[in-house]
N, C-alpha and C positions, 0 to 999 in steps of 0.2 A: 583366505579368511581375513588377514591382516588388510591389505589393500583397500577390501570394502569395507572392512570398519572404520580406515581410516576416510575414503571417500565419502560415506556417509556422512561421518562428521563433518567435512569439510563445506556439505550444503547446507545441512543443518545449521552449522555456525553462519553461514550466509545468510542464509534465510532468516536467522534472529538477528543479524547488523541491518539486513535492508526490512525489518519488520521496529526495531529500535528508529533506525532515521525516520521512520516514516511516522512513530508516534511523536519525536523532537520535532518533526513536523508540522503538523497537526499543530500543536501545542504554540509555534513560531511566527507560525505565517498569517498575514494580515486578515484575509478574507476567508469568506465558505469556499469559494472556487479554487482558492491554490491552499485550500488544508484538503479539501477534495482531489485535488491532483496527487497530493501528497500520499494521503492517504489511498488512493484506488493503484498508483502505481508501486508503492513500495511493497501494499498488501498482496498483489496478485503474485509479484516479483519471490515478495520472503513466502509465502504459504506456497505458492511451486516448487523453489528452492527446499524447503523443511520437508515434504510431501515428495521430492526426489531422492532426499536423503533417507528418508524410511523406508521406499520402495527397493535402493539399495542393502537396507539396512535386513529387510523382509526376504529378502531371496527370492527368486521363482515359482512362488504358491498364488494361494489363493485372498492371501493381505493382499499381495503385492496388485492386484487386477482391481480388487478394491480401493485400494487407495490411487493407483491410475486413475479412476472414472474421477475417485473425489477432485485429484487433477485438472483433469476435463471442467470438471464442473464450477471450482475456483478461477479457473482459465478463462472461462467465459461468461460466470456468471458476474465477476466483482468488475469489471470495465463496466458491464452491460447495467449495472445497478449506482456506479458513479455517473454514470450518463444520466439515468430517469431521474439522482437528485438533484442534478447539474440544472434539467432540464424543468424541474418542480422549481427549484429556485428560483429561475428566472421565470417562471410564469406567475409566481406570486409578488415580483417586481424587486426582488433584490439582483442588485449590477455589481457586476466584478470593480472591485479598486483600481484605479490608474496611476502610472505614476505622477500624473497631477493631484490627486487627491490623500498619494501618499506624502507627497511635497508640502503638502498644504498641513496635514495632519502636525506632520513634522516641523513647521513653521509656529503653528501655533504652541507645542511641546508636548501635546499629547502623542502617547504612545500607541504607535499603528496595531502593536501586538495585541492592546490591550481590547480591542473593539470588534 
C-alpha cells in the first residue's frame, strides 16, 4: 500500500512540474506557434502523467478503466487539436517568428514576449 501511494504521488507531482512549465510557457514565448508547442506538449505530457498517478492511486476497479480511456482520449486528442489550431492559424495568415525577426524586434527594444 505504501509503494503506490508513494508511486502515485511521484506522477502526480510530475505531471503538475510538466503542466507548471508548460503554463511558464505559454506565458514566455514569443509566438502562437511555439506557446502552442508549449502548450500541447507539456499538456498531454502532465495530464497522462496526473491520470497515471490516480490510476495507480485507484487500484484495479472500475475508476481505474475509466480514467485509462480518459487517457486514451487526452493522448490523442490534445496533439490532434494543437495541430487543427496550428493549422487555423496558418490559413488565416499568421506566420511563425524567425530568428530574423526576433533579431529585429530585439534591435528595435521592443519586447518579443510582449507581442
Amino acid at each position: 500500500m505504501e509503494v503506490t501511494d508513494i508511486l502515485s504521488w511521484i506522477f502526480i507531482i510530475i505531471g503538475s512540474v510538466f503542466l507548471l512549465i508548460g503554463g511558464i510557457g505559454v506565458l514566455r514565448l514569443p509566438d502562437v506557434f511555439t506557446r502552442m508547442h508549449a502548450a500541447g506538449i507539456t499538456d498531454t505530457l502532465g495530464a497522462d502523467a496526473i491520470i497515471i498517478g490516480l490510476i495507480i492511486q485507484a487500484g484495479p476497479n472500475l475508476v481505474a478503466i475509466k480514467l485509462a480511456l480518459m487517457l486514451l482520449f487526452v493522448f490523442f486528442a490534445s496533439p490532434t487539436a494543437t495541430h487543427a489550431l496550428a493549422q487555423a492559424a496558418l490559413s488565416v495568415g499568421v506566420r511563425p517568428k524567425l530568428d530574423d525577426d526576433l533579431r529585429e524586434d530585439q534591435a528595435e527594444g521592443s519586447d518579443p514576449s510582449k507581442t
